[in-house]
C-alpha positions in Angstrom: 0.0 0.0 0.0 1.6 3.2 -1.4 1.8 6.3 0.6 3.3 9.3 1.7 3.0 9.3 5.5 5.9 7.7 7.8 6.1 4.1 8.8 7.0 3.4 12.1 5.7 0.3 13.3 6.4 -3.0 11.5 5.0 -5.8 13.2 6.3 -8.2 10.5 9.9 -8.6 9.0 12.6 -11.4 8.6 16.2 -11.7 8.2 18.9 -14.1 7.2 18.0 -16.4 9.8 14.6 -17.5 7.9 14.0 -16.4 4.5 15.1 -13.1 4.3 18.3 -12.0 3.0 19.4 -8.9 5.3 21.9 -10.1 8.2 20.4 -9.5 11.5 22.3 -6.2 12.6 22.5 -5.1 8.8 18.5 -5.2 9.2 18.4 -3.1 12.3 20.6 -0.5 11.2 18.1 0.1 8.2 15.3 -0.3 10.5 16.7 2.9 12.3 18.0 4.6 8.9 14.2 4.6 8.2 13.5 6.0 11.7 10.7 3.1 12.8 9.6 3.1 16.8 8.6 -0.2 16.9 9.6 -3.6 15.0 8.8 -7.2 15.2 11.5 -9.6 14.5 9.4 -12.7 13.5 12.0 -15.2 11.0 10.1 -18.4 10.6 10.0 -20.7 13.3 13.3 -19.5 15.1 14.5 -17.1 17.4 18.3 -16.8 16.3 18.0 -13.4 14.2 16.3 -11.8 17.1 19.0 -13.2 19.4 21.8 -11.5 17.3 20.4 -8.1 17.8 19.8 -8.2 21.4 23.2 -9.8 21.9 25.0 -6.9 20.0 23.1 -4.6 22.9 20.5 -3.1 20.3 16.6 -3.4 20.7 16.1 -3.5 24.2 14.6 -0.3 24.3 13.9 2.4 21.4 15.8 5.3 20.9 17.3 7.5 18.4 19.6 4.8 17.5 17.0 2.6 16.5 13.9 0.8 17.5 12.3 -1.2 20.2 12.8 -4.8 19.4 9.6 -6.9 19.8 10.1 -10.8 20.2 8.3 -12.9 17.4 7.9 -15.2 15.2 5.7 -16.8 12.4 4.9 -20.5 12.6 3.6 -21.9 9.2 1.1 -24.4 9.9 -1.8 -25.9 7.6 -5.1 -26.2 8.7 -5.7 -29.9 8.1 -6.2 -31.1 11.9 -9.9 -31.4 11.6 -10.7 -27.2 12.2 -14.0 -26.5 10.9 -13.8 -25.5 7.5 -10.6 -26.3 6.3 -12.6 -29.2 4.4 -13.0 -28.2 0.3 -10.4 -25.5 0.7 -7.6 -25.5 -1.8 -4.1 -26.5 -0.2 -3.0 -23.0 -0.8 -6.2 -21.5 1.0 -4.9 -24.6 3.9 -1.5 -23.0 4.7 -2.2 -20.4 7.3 0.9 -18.9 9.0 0.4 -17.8 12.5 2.6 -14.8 13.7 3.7 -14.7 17.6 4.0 -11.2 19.2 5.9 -10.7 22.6 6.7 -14.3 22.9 9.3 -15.1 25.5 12.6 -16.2 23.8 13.7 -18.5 26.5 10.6 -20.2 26.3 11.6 -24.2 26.7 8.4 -25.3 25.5 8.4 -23.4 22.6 12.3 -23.9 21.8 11.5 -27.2 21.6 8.1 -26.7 19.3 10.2 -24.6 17.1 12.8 -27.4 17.0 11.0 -29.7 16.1 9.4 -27.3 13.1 12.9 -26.9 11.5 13.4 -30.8 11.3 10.2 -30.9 9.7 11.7 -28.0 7.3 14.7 -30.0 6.4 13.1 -33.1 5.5 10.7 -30.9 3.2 13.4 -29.3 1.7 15.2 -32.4 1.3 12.8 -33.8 -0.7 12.1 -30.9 -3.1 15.7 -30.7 -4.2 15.3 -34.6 -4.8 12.1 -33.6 -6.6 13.9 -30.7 -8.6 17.3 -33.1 -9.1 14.8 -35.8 -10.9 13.9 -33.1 -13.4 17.6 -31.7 -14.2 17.5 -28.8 -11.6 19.8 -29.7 -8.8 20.8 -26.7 -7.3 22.0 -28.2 -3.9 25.7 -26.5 -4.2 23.7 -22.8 -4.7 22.0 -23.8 -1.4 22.6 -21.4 1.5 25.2 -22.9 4.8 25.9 -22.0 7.7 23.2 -20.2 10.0 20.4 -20.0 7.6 20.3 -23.4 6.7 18.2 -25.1 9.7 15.0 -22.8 8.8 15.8 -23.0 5.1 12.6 -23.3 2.9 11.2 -22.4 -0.3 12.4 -19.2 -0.8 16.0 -20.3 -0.6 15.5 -22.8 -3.1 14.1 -20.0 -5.4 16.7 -18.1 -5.1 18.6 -21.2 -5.7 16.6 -21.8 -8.7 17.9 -18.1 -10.2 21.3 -18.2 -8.9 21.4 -21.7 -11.5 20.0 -19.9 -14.5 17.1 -21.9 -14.1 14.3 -18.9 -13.3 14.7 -15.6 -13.8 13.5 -14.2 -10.6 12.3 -15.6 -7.6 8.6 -15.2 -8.3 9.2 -17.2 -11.4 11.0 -19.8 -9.2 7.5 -20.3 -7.5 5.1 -20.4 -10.3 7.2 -22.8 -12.6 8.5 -24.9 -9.8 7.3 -24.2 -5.9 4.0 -23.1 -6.0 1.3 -25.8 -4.5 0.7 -27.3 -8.4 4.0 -27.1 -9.1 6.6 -30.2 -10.5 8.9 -29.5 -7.1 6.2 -29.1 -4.7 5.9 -31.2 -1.7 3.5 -30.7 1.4 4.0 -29.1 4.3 4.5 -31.3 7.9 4.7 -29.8 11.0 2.3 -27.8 13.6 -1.5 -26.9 13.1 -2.9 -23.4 13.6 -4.0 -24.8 17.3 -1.0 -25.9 18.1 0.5 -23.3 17.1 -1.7 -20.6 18.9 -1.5 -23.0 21.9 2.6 -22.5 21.9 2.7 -18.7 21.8 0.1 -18.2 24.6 1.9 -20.6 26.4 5.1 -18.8 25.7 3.1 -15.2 27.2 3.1 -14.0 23.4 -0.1 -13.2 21.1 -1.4 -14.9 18.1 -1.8 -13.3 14.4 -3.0 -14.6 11.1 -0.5 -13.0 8.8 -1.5 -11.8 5.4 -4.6 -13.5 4.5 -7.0 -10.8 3.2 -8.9 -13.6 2.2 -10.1 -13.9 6.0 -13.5 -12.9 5.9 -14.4 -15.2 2.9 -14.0 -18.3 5.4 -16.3 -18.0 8.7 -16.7 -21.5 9.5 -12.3 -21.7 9.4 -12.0 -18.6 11.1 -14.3 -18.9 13.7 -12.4 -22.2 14.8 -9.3 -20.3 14.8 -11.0 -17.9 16.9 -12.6 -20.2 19.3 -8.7 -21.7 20.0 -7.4 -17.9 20.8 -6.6 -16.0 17.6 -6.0 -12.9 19.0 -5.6 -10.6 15.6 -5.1 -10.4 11.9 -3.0 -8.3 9.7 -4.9 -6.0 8.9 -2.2 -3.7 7.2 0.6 -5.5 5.1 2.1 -4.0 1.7 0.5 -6.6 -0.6 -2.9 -4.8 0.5 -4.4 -1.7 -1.3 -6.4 0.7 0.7 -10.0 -1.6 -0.1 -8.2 -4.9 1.2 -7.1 -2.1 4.4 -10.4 -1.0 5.0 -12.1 -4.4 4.8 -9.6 -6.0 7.4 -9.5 -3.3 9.8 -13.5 -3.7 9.6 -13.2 -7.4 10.0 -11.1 -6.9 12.9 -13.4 -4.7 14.7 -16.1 -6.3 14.1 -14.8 -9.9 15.5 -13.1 -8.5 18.9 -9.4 -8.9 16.9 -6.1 -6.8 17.7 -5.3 -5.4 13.6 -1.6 -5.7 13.6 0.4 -5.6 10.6 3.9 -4.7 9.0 6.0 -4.9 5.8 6.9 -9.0 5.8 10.4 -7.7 4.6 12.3 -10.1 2.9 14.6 -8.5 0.3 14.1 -10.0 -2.7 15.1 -8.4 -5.9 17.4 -6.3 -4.4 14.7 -4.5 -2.9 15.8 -2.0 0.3 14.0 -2.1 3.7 13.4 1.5 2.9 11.5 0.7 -0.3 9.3 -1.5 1.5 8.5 0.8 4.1 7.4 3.1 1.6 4.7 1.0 0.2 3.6 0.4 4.2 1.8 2.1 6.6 0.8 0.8 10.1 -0.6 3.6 12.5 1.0 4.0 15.4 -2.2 2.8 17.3 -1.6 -0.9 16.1 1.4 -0.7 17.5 0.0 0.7 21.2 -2.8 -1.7 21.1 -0.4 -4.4 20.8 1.8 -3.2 23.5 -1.1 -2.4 25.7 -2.6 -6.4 24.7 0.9 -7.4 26.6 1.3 -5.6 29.0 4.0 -3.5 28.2 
């Protein structure tokens, strides 16, 4: 969503750790180039990125040098554990990824849930580049190492994919390749969206369905997600234009839901966290609400 006011909130962004491509502390020193107040760390299903920051003394508290530092992450779960509704949907429409606010690093319980989220990760990626090797695109040596690998996914294998000369951009990676009817695809294993939402409470955090504007279109699903806690919806993310804005923010409202929201950075394309923080704009009330929601 274009616009011309000031982003200072971002309740959504990744780095190097998951699927982004920013290192930790290069991401937080263009979080406070572009002068936000409040950010959410949340790289999929791991804490590591966020750990980097606060370990280099940054985030603890906002200031001129840079931003508070929330705690989260997002959990990708499909909803195939017998939730009302999820029966006819499409697989796509199925994969609903479940963003934890405030969440309490040290959290054993959900160290271990995240854990065991990455194993699931590898085996899925294992078998894609097995799928993609069988069809004359191995691209296992242009394969990240190191400490991206353990939450490796799709978008690395994209990348992958253009780094061999075998799609021209990442987007193209997904629809010839990775999306859910593609040759390479292979199903997701791992946590439910009640499991999922069970694990961040647990861990003092809050519960978000990340970037589905779809939401409202599926009150059988999302009334079982809100029955097991959901506690809000993005209601501002920059894939949405001002209608897809308007109608969230109204479905939040009218359903008892926090409306967060945020840029889900990722830096594809060579694209700068600046750049996507001018096509975002979450008030700064989200941001309160949230903080207010957690006591904080």
């Amino acid at each position: 969503m274009t616009t011309p006011r000031p982003n200072r909130v971002d309740l959504h962004c990744h780095t190097a750790r998951s699927d982004g491509v920013l290192e930790p502390l290069e991401l937080y020193r263009q979080l406070a180039a572009a002068a936000t107040t409040l950010v959410a760390i949340t790289d999929h299903d791991t804490v590591a990125g966020l750990r980097e920051i606060r370990a280099a003394g940054l985030g603890a508290s906002g200031s001129l040098d840079g931003p508070y530092i929330l705690a989260g992450v997002e959990i990708n779960t499909t909803a195939d554990e017998g939730l009302p509704g999820a029966d006819g949907l499409s697989r796509k429409a199925r994969e609903l990824h479940i963003i934890g606010l405030g969440i309490d690093p040290d959290d054993g319980a959900l160290a271990d849930a995240l854990a065991r989220q990455r194993d699931q990760r590898i085996l899925r990626r294992e078998a894609i580049l097995d799928k993609l090797a069988g069809m004359g695109r191995d691209v296992r040596t242009q394969m990240p190492s190191g400490a991206a690998i353990d939450s490796a996914g799709r978008p690395h294998i994209a990348r992958a994919l253009v780094d061999a000369g075998y799609a021209s951009s990442v987007q193209d990676a997904f629809d010839r390749y990775l999306t859910v009817d593609g040759p390479g695809y292979v199903p997701r294993q791992g946590m439910g969206p009640r499991e999922a939402i069970g694990t961040i409470h647990a861990a003092g955090g809050i519960a978000v369905l990340a970037h589905r504007s779809d939401a409202p279109d599926h009150p059988e699903l999302m009334g079982a997600l809100i029955e097991v806690g959901l506690d809000g919806v993005e209601a501002y993310h920059q894939s949405f234009g001002e209608d897809e804005v308007d109608r969230m923010t109204r479905y939040a409202d009218a359903h008892e839901l926090l409306p967060s929201g945020g840029s889900d950075y990722h830096g594809d394309d060579d694209m700068s966290y600046a750049t996507a923080q001018a096509r975002t704009h979450v008030p700064d009330s989200v941001g309160t609400r949230i903080l207010e929601r957690l006591g904080r």
